[in-house]
N, C-alpha and C positions, 0 to 999 in steps of 0.2 A: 437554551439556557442563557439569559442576562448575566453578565458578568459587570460588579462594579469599577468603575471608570479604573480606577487604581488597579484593581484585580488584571482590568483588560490590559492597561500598559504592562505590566510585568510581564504577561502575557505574549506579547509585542516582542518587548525585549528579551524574553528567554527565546522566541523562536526565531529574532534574528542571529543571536548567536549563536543558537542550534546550527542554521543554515549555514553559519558564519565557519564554522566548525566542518561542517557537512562539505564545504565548496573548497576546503585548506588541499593545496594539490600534499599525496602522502608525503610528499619529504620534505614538508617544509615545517623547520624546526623554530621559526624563530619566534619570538614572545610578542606575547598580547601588548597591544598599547595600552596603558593607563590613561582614566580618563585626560589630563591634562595632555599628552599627546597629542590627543585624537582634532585632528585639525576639521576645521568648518568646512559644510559640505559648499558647495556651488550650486547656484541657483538648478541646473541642471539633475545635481545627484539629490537637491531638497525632492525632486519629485522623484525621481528613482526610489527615493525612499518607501514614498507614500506606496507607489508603483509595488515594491519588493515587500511590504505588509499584506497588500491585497493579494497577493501573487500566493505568498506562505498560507496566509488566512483558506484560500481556496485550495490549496492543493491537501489541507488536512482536514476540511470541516467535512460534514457528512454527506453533503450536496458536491462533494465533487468528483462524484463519478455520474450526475446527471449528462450533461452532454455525453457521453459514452453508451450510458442507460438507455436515453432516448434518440439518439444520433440524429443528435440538432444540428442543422448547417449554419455557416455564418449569417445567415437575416433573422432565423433561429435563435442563434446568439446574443445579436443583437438586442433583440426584443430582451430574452432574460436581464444582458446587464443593465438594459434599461430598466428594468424594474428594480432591480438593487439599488440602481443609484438614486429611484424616485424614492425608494422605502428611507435609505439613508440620507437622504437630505428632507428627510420629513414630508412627502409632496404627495397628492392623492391623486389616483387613477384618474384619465380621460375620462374614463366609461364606466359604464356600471356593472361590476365585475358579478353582480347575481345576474344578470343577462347570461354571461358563458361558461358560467362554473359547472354544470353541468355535462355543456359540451368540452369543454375544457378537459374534466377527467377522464370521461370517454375516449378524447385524444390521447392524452400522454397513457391514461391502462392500454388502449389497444398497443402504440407504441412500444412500450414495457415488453407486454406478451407478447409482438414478433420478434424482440429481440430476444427473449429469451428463447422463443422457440428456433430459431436461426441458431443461434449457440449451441444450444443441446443437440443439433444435428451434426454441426462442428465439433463436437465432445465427443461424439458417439464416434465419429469419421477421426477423429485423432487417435485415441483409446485402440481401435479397430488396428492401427498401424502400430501402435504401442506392446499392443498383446498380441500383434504377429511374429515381433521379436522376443525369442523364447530367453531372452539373457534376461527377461525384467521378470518378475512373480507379482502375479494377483493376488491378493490376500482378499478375506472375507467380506471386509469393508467398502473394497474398491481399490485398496492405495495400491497402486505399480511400484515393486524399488528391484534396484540392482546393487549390490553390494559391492562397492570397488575396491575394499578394504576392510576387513572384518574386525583389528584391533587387535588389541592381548587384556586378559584377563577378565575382568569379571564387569556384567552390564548392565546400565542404569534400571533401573524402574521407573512407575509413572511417580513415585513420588522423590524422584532423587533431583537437582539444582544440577543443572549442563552448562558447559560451557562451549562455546562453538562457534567457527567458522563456516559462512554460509555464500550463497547465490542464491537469487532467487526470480526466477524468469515466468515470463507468459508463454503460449503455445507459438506466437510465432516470433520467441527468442529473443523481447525486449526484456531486461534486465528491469527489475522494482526495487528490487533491497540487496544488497550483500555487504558483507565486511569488507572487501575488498574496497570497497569509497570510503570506508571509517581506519585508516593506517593497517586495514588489514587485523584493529583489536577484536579477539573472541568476544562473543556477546553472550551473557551469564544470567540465564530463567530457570524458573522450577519447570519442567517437563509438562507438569497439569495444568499448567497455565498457558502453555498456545496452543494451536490449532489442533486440531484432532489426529491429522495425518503424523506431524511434529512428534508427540508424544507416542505414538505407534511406530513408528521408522526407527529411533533413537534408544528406540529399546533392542531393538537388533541389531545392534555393533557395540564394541569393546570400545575403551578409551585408545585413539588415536586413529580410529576408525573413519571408514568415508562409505556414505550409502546415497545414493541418487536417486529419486523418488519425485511422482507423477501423483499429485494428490485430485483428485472429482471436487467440485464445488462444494459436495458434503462434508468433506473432510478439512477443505480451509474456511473460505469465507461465504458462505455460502449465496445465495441470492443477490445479496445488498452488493457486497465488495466491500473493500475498504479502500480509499486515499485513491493508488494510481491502478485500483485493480477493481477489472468490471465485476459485476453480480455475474455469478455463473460461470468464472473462469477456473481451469483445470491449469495449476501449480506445477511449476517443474522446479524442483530444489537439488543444490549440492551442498553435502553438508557434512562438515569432519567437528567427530565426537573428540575436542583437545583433553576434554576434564571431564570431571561430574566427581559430585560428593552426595 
């Protein structure tokens, strides 16, 4: 999707200071500079600039879980950002790109399929270890969770609005999302509006509640992935029910 020039800079600037927001170490209280503050960057941080655009740009757009997808090496790489920077500076291919489109997809689908199939054997070989430990429950779906915490009183549904503190890791324990980098603030959705595993786990605890859960690619994101999480990764979340209405 084309965004108009205007459209694109606001764009720009809401997700520098998303990031801006994102990078604040939690205890630091002190207030935003007004523009008149904000002192001129140095020839050094003008490119940092451009630099931390493309950076953001890539780590959110849909294309960035390719190198991952495909597990491109760096000449690999290479080649891709050269072709970004020929498309964005207006510039036409060496070659004549109907010569290898063909072979071209051939490559990256085969690509695609060993990776997937390499994962699903990895999922299969995790799970295996997951479901030998009888503290976690299998349900119907697939989802694993352990309850660390049951709560008091009475528990959402799929249509109730939660509020909640999270983690959210890969299989071999790097960290993608949690409140814990955001001051530790609850993060406040309708229940039917994420992931499938989310909406199924959260209904099994009470407010004030903690359940620890191993969601299968079906149940988060499935194939594709989203931002920093491959196609076909199995989800480990911790997650305390603070609210719901």
């Amino acid at each position: 999707m084309k965004l108009p020039i205007l459209g694109a800079l606001a764009l720009v600037a809401a997700s520098l200071s998303a990031y801006a927001e994102d990078a604040k170490p939690a205890t630091s209280h002190s207030n935003p500079s007004s523009p008149t503050d904000v002192k001129p960057l140095t020839p050094e941080q003008e490119q940092q600039a451009f630099f931390l655009q493309g950076f953001i740009f890539a780590n959110r757009a849909e294309w960035a879980t390719i190198v991952s997808e495909q597990e491109l090496n760096d000449k690999e790489l290479d080649s891709l950002l050269a072709g970004i920077r020929a498309s964005l500076k207006g510039e036409r291919p060496s070659f004549n790109p109907e010569e290898i489109i063909p072979g071209a997809q051939k490559l990256i689908s085969e690509r695609i399929e060993a990776k997937a199939k390499r994962t699903a054997a990895k999922n299969e070989e995790f799970f295996a270890k997951i479901d030998a430990d009888k503290s976690f429950t299998k349900t119907s779906t697939g989802l694993r969770y352990k309850i660390l915490a049951p709560g008091e009183g009475a528990k959402p549904t799929d249509k109730s609005t939660v509020k909640c503190l999270y983690t959210g890791k890969l299989t071999d324990g790097k960290v993608f999302d949690s409140t814990a980098s955001r001051n530790n603030e609850p993060t406040e959705f309708p229940l039917n509006g994420v992931i499938p595993a989310w909406t199924e786990a959260l209904q099994l605890i009470a407010k004030g509640g903690k359940i620890q859960i191993f969601a299968p690619a079906n149940l988060a994101y499935g194939e594709q992935g989203q931002g920093p999480i491959p196609g076909n990764s199995v989800l480990e979340f911790e997650v305390e029910l603070v609210d719901f209405k």
